[in-house]
N, CA and C atoms of all chains as a GROMACS GRO file, in nm:
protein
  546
    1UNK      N    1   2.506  -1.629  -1.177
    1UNK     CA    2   2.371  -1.572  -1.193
    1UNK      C    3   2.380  -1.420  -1.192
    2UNK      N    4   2.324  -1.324  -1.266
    2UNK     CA    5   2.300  -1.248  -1.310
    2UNK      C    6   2.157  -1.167  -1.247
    3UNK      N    7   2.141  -1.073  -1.172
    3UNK     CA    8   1.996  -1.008  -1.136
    3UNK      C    9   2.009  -0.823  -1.145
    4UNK      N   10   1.908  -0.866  -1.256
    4UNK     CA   11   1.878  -0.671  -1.299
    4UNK      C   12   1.808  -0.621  -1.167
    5UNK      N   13   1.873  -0.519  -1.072
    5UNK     CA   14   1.769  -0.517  -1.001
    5UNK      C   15   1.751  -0.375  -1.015
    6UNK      N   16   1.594  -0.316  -1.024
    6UNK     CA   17   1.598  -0.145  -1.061
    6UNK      C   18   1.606  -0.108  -0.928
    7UNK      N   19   1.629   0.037  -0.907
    7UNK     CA   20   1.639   0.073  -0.752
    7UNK      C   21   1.580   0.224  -0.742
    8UNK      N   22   1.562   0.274  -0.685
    8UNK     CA   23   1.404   0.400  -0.626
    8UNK      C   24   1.475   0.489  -0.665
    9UNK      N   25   1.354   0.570  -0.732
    9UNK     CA   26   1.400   0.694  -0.802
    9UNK      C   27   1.305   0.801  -0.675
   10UNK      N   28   1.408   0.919  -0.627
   10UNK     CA   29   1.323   0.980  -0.526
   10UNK      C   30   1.299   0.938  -0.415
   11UNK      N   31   1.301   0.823  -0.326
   11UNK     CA   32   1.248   0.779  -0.227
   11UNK      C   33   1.286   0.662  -0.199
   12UNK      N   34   1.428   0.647  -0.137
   12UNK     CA   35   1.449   0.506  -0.075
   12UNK      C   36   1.396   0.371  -0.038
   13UNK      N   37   1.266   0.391   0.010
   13UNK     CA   38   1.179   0.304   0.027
   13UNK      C   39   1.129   0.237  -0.068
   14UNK      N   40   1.117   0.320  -0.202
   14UNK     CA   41   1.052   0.276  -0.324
   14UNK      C   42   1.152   0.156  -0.396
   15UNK      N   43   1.176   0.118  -0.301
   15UNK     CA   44   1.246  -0.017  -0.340
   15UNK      C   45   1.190  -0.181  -0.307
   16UNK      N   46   1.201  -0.285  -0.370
   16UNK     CA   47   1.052  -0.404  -0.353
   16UNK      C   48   1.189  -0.501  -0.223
   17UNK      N   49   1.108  -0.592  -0.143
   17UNK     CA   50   1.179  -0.632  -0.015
   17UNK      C   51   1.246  -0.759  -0.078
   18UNK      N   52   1.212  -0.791  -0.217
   18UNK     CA   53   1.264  -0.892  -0.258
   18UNK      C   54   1.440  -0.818  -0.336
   19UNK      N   55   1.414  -0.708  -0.400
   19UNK     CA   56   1.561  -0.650  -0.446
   19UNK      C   57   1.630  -0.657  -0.338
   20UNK      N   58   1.583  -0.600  -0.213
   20UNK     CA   59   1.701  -0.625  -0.101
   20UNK      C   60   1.781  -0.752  -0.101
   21UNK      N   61   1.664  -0.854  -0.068
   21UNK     CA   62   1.712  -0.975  -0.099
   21UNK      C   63   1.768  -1.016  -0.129
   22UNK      N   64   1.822  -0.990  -0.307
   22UNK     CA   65   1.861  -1.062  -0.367
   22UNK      C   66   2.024  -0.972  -0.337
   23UNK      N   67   2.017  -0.830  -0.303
   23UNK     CA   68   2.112  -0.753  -0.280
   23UNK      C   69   2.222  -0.795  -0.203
   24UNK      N   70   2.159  -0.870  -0.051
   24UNK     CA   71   2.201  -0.936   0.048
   24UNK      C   72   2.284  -1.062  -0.024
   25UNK      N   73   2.215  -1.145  -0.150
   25UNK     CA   74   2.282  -1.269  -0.127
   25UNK      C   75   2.390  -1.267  -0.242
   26UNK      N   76   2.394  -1.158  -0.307
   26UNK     CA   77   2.485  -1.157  -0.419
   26UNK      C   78   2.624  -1.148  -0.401
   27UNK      N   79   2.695  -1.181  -0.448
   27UNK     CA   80   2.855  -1.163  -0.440
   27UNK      C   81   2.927  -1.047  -0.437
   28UNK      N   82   2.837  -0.976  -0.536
   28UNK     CA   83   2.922  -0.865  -0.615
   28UNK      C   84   2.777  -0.777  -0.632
   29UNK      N   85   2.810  -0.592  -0.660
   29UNK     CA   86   2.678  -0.527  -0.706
   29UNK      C   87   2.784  -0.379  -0.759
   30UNK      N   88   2.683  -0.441  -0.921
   30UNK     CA   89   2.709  -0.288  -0.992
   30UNK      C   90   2.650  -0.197  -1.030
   31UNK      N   91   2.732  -0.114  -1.031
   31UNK     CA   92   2.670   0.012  -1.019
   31UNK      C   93   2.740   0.163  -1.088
   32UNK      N   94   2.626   0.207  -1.139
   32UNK     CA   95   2.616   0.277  -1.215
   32UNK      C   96   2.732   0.446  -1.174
   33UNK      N   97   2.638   0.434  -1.075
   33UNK     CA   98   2.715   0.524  -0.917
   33UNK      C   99   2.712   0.477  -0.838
   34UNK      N  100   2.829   0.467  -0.815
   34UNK     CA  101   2.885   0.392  -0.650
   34UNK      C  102   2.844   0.516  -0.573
   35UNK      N  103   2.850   0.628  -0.557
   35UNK     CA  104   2.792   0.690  -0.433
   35UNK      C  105   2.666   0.668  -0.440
   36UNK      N  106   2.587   0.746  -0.506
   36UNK     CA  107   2.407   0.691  -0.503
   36UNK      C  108   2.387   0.533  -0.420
   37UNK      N  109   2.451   0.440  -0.497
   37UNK     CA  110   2.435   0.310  -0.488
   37UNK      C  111   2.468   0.313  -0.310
   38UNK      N  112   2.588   0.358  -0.297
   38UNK     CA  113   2.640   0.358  -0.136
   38UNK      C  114   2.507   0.399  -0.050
   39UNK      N  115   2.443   0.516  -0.047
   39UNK     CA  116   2.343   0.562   0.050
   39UNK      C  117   2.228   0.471   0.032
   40UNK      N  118   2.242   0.368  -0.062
   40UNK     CA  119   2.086   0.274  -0.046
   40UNK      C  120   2.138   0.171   0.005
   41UNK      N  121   2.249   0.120  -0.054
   41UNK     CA  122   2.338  -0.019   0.051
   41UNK      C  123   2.346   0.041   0.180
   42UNK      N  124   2.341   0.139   0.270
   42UNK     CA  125   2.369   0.180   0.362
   42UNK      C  126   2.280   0.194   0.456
   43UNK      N  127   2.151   0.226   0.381
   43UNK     CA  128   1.990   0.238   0.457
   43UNK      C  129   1.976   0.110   0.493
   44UNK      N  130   1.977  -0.001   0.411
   44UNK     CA  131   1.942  -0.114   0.415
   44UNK      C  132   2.012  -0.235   0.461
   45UNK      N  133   2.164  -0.162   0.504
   45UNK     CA  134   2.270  -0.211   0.633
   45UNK      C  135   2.330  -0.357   0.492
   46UNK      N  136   2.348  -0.303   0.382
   46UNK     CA  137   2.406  -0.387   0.277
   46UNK      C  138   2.554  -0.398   0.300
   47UNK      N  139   2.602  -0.459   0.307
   47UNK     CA  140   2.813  -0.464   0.329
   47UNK      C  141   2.813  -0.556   0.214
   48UNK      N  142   2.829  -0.519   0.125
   48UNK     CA  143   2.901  -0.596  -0.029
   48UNK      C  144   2.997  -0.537  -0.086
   49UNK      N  145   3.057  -0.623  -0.189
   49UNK     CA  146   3.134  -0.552  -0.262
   49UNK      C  147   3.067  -0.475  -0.357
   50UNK      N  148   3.162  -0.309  -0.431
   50UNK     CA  149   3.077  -0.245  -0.533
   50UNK      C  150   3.148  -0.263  -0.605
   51UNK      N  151   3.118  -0.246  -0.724
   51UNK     CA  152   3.268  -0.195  -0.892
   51UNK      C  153   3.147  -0.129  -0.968
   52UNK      N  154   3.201  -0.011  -1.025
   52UNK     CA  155   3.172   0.063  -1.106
   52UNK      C  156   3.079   0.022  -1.248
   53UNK      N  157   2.988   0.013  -1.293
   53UNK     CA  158   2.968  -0.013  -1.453
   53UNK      C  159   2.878   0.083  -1.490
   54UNK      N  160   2.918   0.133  -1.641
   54UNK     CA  161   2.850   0.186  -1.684
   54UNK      C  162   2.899   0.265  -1.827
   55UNK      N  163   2.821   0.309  -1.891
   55UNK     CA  164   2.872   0.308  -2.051
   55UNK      C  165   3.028   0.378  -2.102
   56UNK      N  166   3.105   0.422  -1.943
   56UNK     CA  167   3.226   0.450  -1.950
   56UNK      C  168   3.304   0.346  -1.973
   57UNK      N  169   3.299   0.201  -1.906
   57UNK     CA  170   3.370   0.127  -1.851
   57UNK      C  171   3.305  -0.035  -1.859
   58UNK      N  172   3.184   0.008  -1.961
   58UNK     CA  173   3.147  -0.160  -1.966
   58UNK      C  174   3.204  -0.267  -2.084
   59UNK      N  175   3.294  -0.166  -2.155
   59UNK     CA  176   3.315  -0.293  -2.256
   59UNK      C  177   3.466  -0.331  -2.208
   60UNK      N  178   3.538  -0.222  -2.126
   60UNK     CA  179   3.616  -0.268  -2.050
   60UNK      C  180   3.656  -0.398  -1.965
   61UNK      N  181   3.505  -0.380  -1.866
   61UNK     CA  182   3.536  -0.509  -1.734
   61UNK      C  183   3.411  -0.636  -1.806
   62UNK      N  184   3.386  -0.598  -1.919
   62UNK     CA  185   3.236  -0.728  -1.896
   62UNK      C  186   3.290  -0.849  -1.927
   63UNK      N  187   3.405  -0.882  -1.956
   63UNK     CA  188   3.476  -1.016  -2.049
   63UNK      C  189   3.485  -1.064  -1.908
   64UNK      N  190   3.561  -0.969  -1.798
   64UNK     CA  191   3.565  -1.038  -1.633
   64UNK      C  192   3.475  -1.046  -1.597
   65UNK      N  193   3.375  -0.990  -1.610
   65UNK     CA  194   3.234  -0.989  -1.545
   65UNK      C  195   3.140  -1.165  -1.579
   66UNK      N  196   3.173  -1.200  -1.678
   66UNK     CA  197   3.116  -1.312  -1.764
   66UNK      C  198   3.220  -1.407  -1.691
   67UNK      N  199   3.311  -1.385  -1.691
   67UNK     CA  200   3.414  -1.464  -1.677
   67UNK      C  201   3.330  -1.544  -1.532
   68UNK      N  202   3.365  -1.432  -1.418
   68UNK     CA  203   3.294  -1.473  -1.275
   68UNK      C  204   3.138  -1.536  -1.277
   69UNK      N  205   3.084  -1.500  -1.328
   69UNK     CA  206   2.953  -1.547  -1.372
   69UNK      C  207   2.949  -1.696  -1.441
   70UNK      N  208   3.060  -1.720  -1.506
   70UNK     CA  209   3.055  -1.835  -1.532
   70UNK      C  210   3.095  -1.952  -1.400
   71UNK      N  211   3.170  -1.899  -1.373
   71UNK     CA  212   3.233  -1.988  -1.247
   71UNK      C  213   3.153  -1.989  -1.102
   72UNK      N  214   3.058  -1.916  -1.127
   72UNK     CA  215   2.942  -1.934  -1.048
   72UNK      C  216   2.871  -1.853  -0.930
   73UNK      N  217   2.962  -1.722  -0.968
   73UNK     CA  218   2.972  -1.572  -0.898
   73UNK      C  219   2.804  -1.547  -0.930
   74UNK      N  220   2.760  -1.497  -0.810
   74UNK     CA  221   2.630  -1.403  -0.793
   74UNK      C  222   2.612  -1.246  -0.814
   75UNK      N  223   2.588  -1.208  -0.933
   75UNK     CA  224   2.615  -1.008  -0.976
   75UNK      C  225   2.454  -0.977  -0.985
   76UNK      N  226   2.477  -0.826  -0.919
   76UNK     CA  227   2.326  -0.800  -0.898
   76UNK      C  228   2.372  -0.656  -0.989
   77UNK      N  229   2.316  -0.633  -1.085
   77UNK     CA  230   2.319  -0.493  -1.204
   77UNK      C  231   2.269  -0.415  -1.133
   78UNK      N  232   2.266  -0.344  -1.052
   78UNK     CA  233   2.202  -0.246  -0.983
   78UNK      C  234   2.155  -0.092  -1.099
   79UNK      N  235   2.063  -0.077  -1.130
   79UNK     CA  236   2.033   0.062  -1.174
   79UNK      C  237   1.988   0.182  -1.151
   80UNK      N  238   2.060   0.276  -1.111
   80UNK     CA  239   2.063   0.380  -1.013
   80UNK      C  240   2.064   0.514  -1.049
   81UNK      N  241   2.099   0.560  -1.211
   81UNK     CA  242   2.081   0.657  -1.250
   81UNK      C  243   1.970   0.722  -1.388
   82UNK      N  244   1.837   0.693  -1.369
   82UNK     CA  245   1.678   0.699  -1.424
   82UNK      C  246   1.729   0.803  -1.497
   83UNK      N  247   1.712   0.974  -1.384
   83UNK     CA  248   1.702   1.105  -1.515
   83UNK      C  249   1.840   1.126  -1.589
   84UNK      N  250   1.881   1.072  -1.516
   84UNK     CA  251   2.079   1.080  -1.585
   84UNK      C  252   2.029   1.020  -1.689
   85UNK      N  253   1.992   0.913  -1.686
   85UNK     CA  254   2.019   0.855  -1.826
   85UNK      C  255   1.908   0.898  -1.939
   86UNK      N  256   1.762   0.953  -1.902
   86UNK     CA  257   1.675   1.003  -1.945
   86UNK      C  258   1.762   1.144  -2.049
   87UNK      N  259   1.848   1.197  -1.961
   87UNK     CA  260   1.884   1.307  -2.015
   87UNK      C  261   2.032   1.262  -2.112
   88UNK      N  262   2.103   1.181  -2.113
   88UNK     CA  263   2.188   1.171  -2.167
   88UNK      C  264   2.091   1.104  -2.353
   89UNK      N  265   1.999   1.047  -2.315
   89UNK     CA  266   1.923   1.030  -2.440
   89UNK      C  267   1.838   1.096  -2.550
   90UNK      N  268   1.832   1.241  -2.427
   90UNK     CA  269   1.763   1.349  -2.541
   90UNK      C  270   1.907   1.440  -2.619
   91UNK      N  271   2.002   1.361  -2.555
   91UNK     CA  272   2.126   1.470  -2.649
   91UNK      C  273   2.171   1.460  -2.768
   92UNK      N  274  -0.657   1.108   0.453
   92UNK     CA  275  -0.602   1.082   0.347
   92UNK      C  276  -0.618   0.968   0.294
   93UNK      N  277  -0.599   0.942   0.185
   93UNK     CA  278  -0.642   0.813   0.134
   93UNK      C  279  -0.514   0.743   0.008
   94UNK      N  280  -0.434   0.693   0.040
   94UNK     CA  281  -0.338   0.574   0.022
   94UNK      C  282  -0.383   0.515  -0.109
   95UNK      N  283  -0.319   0.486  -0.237
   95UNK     CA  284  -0.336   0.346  -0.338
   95UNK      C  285  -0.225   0.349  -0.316
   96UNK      N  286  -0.238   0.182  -0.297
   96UNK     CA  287  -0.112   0.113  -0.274
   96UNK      C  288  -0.153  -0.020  -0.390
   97UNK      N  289  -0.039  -0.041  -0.451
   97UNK     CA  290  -0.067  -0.122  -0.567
   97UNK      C  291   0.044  -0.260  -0.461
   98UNK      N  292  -0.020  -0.400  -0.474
   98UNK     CA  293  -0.006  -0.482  -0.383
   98UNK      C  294   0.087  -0.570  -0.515
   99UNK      N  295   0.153  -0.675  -0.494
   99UNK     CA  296   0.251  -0.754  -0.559
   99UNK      C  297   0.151  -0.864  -0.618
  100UNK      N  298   0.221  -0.900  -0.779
  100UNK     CA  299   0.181  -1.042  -0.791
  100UNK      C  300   0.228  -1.135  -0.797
  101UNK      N  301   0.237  -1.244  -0.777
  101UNK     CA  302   0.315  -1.379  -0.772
  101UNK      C  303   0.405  -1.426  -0.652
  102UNK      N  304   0.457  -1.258  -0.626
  102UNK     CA  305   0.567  -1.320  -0.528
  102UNK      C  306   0.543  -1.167  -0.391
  103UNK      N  307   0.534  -1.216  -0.256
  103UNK     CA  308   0.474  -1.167  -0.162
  103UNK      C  309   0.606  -1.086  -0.149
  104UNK      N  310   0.693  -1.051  -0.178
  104UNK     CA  311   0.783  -0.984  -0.168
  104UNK      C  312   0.847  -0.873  -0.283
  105UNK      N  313   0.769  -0.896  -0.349
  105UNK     CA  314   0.759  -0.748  -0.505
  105UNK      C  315   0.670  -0.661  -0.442
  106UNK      N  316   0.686  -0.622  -0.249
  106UNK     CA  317   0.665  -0.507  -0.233
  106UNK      C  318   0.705  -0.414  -0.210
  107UNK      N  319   0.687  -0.294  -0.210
  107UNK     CA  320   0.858  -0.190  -0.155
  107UNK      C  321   0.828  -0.187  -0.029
  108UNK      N  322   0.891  -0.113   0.040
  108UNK     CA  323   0.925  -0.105   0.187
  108UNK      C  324   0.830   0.024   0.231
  109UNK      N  325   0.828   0.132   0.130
  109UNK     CA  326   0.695   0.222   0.149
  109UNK      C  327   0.565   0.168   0.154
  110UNK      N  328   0.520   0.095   0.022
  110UNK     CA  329   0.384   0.080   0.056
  110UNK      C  330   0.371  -0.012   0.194
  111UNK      N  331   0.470  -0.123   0.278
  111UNK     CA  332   0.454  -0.143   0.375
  111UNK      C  333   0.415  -0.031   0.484
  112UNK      N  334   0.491   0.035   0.484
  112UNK     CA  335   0.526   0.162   0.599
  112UNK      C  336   0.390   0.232   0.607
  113UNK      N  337   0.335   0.232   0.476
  113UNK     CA  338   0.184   0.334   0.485
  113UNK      C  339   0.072   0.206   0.504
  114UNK      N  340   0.122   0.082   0.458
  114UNK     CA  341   0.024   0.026   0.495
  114UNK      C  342  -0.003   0.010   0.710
  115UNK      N  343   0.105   0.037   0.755
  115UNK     CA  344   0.178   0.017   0.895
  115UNK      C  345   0.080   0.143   1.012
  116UNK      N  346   0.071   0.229   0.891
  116UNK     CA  347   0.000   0.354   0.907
  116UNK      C  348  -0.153   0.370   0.928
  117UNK      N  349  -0.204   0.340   0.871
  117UNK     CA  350  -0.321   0.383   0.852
  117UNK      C  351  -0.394   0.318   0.909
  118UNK      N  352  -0.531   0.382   0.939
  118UNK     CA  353  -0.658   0.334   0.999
  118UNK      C  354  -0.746   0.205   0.966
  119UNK      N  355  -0.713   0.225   0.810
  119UNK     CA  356  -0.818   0.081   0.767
  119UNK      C  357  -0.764   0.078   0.609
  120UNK      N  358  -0.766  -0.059   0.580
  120UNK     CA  359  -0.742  -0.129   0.492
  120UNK      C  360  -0.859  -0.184   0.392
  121UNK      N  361  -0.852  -0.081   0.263
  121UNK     CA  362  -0.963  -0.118   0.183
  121UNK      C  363  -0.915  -0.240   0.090
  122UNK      N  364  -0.947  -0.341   0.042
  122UNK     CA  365  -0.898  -0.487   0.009
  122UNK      C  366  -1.029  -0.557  -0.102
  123UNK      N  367  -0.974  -0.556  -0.225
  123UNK     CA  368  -1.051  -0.587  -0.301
  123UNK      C  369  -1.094  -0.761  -0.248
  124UNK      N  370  -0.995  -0.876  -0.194
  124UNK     CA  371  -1.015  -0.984  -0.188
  124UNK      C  372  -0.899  -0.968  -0.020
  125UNK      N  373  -1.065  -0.994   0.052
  125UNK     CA  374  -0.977  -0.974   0.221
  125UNK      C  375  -0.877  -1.076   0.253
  126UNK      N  376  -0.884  -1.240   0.125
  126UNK     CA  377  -0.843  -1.311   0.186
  126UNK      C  378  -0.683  -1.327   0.171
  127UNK      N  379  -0.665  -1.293   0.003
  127UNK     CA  380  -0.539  -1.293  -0.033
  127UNK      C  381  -0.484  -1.143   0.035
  128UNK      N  382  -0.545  -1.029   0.078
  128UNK     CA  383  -0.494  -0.932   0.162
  128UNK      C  384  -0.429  -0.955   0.317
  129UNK      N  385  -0.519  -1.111   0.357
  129UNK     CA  386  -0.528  -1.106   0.468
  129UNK      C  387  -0.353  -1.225   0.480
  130UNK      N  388  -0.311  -1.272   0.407
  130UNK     CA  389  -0.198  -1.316   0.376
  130UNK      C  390  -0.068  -1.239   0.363
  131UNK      N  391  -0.113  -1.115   0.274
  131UNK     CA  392  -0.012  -1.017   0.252
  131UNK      C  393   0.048  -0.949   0.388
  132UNK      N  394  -0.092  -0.915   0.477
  132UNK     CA  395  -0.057  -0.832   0.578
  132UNK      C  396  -0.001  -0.900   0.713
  133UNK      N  397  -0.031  -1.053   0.693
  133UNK     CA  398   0.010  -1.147   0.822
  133UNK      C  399   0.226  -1.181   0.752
  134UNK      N  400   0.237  -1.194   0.656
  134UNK     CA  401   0.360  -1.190   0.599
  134UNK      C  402   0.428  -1.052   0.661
  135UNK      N  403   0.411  -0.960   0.649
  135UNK     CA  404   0.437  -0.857   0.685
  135UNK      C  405   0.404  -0.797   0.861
  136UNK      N  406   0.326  -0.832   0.899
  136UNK     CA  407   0.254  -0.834   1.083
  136UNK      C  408   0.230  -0.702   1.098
  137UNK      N  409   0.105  -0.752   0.997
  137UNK     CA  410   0.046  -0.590   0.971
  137UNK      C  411  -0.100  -0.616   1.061
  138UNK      N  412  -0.143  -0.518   1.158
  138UNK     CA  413  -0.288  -0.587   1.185
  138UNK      C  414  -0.340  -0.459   1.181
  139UNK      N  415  -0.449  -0.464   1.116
  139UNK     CA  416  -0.479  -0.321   1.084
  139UNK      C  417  -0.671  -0.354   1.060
  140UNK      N  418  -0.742  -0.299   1.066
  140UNK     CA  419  -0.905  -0.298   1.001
  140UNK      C  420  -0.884  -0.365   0.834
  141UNK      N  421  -0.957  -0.480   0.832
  141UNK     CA  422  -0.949  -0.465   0.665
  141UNK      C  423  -1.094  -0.493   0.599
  142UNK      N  424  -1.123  -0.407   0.532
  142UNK     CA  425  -1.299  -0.402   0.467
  142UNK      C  426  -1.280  -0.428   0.355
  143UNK      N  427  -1.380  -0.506   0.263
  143UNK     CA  428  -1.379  -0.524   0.188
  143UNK      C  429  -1.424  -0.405   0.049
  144UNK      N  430  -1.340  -0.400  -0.026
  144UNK     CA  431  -1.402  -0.273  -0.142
  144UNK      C  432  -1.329  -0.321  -0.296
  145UNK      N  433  -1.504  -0.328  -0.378
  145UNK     CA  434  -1.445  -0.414  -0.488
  145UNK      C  435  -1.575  -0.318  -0.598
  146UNK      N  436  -1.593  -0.386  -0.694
  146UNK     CA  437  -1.718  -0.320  -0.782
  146UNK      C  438  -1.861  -0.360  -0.755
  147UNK      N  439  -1.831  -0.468  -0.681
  147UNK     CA  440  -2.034  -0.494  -0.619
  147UNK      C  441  -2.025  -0.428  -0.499
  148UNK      N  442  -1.957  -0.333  -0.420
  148UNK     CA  443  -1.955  -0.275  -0.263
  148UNK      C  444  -1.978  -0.156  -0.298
  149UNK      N  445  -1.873  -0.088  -0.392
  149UNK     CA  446  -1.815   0.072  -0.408
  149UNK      C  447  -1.929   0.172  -0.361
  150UNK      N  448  -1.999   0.128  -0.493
  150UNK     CA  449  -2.146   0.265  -0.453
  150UNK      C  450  -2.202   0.252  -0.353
  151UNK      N  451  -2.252   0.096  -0.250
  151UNK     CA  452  -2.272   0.159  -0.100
  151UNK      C  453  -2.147   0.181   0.013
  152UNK      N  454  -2.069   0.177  -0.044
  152UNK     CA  455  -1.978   0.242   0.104
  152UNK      C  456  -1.914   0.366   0.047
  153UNK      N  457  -1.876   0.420  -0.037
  153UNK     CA  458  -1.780   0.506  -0.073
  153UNK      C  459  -1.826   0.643  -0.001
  154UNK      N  460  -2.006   0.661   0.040
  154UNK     CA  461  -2.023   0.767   0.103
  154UNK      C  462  -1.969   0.740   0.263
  155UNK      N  463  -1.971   0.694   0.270
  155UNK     CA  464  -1.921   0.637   0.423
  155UNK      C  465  -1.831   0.684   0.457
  156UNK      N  466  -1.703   0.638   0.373
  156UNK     CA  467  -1.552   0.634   0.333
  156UNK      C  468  -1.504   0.789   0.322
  157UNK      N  469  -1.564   0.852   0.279
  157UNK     CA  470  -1.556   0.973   0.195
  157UNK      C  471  -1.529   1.046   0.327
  158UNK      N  472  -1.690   0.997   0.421
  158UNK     CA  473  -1.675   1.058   0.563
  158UNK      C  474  -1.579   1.027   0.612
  159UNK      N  475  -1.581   0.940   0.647
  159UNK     CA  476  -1.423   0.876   0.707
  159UNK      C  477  -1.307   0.988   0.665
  160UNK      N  478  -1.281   1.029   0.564
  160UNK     CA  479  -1.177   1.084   0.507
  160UNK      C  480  -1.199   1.170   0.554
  161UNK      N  481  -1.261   1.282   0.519
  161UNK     CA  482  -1.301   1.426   0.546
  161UNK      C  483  -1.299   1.450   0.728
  162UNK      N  484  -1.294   1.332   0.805
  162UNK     CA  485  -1.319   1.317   0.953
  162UNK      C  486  -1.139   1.320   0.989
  163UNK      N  487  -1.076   1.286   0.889
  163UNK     CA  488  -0.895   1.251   0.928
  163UNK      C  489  -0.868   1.117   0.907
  164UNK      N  490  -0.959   1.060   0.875
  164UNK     CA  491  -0.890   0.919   0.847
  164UNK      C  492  -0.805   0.874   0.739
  165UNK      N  493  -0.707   0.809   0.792
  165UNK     CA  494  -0.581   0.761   0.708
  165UNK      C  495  -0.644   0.612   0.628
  166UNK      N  496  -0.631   0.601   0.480
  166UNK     CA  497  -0.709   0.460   0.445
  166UNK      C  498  -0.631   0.461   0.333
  167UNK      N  499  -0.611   0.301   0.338
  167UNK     CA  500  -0.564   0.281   0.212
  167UNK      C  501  -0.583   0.135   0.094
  168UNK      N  502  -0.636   0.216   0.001
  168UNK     CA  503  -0.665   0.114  -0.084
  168UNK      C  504  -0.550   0.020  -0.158
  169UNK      N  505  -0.593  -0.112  -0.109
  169UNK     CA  506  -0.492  -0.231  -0.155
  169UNK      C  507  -0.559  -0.303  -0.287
  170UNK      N  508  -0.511  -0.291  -0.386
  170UNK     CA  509  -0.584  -0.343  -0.537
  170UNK      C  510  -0.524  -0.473  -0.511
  171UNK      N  511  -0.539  -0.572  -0.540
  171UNK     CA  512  -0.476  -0.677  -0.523
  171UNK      C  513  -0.501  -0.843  -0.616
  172UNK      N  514  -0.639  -0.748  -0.696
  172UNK     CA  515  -0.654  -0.872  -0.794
  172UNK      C  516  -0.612  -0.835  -0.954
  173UNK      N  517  -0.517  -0.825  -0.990
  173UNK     CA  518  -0.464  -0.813  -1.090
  173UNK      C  519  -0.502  -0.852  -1.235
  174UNK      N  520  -0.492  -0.978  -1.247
  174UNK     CA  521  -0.560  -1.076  -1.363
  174UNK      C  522  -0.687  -1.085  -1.354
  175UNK      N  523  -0.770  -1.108  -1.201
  175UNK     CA  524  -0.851  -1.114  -1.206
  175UNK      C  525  -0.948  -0.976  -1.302
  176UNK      N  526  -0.887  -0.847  -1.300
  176UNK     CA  527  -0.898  -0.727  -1.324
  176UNK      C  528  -0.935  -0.749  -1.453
  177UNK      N  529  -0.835  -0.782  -1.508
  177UNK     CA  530  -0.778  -0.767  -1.650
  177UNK      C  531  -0.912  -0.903  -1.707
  178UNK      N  532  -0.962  -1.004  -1.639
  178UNK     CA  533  -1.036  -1.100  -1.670
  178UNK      C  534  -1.168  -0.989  -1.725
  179UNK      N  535  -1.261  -0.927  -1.600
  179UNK     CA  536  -1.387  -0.843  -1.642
  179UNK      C  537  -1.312  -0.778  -1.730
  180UNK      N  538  -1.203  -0.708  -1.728
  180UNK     CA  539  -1.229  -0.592  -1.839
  180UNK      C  540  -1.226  -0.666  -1.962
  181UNK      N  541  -1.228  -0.797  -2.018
  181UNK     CA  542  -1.239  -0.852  -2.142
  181UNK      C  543  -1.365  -0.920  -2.162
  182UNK      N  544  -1.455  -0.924  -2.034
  182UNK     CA  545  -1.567  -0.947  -2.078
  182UNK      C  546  -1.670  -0.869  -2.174
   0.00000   0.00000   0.00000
């Protein structure tokens, strides 16, 4: 299973109690930035595994990524970088 | 001060952890439908004042309210009927 979960732009809190949730029960969580990503897993006392994804490195790992997903692995897409990516689109 | 806090639909947990915190806060709880509010805030063990404020109330309490505000009071409006919303505005 597969869960897009968006995550707070500006304000930690601005995150819904169900993303935690699903944060908690997942296997695996990627992320865009593993540091960013780290200080919200950290508020919210998250201990998971991280791996990196993102338009550096996704056509790289996604064949493994599918792979685990098939076999019945829990991945939570974490999305963590809003104006980054806002700005990489006006270029 | 006066709080909109936009409340979840479907699932009692598409809320963030802020609008809890301010709901945790404040003096009184304006609640379009006290009853499905009064669910949200027992999920959460929120006990707080909750009045009712919808479109047949507004124009007699809002002077009230106003006072209230201008006096220091912390309030925050919980919208919470969604569809129902979206129902009048197609009448």
């Amino acid at each position: 299973m597969l869960y897009l979960v968006p995550s707070p732009i500006g304000n930690l809190a601005d995150i819904t109690y169900r993303a935690v949730e699903v944060l908690k029960q997942v296997d695996l969580i990627l992320a865009e930035d593993t540091r960013t990503t780290g200080v919200l897993l950290n508020k919210y006392q998250i201990q998971k595994p991280i791996s990196p994804y993102h338009q550096h490195n996704e056509h790289k790992v996604v064949h493994h990524l599918v792979e685990q997903l098939g076999n019945g692995k829990r991945i939570a897409l974490l999305t963590d970088a809003g104006p980054e990516d806002l700005c990489e689109r006006n270029e």
